[in-house]
C-alpha positions in Angstrom: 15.7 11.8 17.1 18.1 10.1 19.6 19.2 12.9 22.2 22.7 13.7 22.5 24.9 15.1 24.6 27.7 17.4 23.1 31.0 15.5 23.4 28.7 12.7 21.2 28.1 15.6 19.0 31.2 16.7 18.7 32.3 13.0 18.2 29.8 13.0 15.6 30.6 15.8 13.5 35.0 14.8 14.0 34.2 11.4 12.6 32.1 13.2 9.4 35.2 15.3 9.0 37.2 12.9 8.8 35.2 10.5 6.5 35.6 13.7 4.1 39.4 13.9 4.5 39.8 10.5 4.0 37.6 10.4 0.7 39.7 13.2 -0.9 43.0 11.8 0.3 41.8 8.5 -1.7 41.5 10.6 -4.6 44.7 11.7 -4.6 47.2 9.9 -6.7 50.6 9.0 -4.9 52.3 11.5 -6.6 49.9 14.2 -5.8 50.0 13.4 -2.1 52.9 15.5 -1.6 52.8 17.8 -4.5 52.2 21.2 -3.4 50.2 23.3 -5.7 52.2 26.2 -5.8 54.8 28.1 -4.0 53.8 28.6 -0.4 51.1 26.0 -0.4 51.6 22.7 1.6 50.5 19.6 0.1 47.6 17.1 1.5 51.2 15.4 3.0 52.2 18.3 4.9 48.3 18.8 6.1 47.8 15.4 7.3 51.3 15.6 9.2 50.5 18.3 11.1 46.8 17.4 11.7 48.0 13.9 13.0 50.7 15.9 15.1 48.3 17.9 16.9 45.8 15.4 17.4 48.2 13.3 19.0 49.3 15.8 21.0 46.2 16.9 22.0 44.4 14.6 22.6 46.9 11.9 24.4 46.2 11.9 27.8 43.3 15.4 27.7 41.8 15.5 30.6 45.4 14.9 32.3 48.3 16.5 30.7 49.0 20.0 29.2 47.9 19.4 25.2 51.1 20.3 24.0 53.4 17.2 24.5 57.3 18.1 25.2 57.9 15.6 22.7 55.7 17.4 19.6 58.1 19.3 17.4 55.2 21.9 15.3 57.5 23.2 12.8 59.0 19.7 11.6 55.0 19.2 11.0 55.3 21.7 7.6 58.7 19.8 6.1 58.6 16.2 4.4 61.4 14.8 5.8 62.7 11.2 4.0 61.0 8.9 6.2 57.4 10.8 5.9 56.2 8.2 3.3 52.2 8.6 2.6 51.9 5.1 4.8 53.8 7.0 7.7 51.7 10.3 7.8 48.3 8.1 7.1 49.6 6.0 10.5 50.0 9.0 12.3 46.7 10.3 10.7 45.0 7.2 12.0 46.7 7.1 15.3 45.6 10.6 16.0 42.4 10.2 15.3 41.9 7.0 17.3 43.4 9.0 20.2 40.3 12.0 19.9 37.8 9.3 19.7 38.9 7.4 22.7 39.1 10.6 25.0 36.0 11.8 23.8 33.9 8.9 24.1 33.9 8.4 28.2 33.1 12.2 28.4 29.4 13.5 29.3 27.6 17.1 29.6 29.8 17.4 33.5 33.0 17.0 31.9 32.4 20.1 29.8 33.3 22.5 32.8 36.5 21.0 33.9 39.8 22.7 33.2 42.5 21.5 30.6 45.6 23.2 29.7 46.8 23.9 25.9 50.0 25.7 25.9 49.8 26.0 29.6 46.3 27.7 28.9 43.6 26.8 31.1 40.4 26.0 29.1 37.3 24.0 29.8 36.5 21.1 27.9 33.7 22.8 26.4 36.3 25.0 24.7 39.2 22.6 24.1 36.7 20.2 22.2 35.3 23.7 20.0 38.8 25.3 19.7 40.0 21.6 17.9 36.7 21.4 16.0 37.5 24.8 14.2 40.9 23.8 13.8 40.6 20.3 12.2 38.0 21.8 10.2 40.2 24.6 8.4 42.5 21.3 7.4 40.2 19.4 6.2 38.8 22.3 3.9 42.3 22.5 2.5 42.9 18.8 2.2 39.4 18.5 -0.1 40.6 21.7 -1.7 44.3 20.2 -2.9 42.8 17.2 -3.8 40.3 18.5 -5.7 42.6 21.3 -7.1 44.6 18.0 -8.4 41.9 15.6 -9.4 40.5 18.3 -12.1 37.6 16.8 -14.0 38.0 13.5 -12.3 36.5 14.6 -8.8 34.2 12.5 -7.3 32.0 15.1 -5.1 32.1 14.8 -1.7 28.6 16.4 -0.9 25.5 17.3 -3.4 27.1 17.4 -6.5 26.8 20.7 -8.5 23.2 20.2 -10.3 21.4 17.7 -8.0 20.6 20.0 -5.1 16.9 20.0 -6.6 17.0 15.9 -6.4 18.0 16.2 -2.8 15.5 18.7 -1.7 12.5 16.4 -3.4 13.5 13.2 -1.7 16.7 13.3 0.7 16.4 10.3 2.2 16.8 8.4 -1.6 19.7 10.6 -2.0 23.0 9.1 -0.5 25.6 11.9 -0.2 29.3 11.2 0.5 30.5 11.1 3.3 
């Protein structure tokens, strides 16, 4: 076991999240992209816009700049406005993303301690990196939830399929889970 320190954790488990929201988003069909499942629900369009909001936000310029940007507008996050097409949220998805990885990867165990400011709150590291961990975390759950809400009987699982947690647990490594 290679020893690791926790912003390579935490790098670790933001990239397995977002291997799993990208393999539902890829199930969903265009159309279901930005259907919302019922009244009061936002769609796996409206999700990714706000996740690739506050991940640009956030994590553009981390260890420097308050993590809410003056230029970030939240609530325009939860409308599809005419120019949101699935290409333009998935660029912001991607862009946001790239953005966490590149501030996380320089980072080491001393980094953990020093102060950053969300909102003009002071956090460390330590809990700027947890607090966004939780956060991306409750998204994802709902984009795999939409999707598979949508997909119906044609879900491809994501994890141990239902029935095979027996197949797992006698030989793991033969067993290749997604993601």
């Amino acid at each position: 076991m290679t020893k690791e320190n926790y912003p390579q954790l935490a790098v670790r488990e933001f990239g397995r999240m977002k291997r799993l929201a990208d393999a539902a988003i890829a199930q969903a069909s265009p159309a279901q992209f930005f259907e919302v499942p019922s009244a009061g629900d936002n769609s796996i369009a409206v999700i990714v816009k706000h996740v690739g909001g506050n991940l640009v936000s956030r994590w553009t310029d981390f260890l420097t700049a308050d993590g809410e940007k003056p230029g970030r507008n939240r609530d325009t996050e939860f409308a599809i406005l005419p120019e949101d097409s699935r290409e333009n949220l998935l660029g912001t998805w991607e862009l946001g993303w790239a953005t966490l990885f590149a501030s996380l990867a320089p980072l080491g165990d001393a980094d953990l301690e020093r102060t950053i400011t969300i909102r003009r709150e002071p956090l460390s590291v330590l809990q700027a990196i947890s607090r966004q961990l939780t956060h991306y975390s409750y998204h994802v759950g709902q984009i795999v939830y939409v999707a598979k809400h949508f997909a119906g009987s044609s879900w491809q699982s994501l994890s141990i399929p239902l029935g095979a947690s027996a197949k797992f647990n006698r030989d793991p490594a033969k067993y290749v889970a997604k993601p």
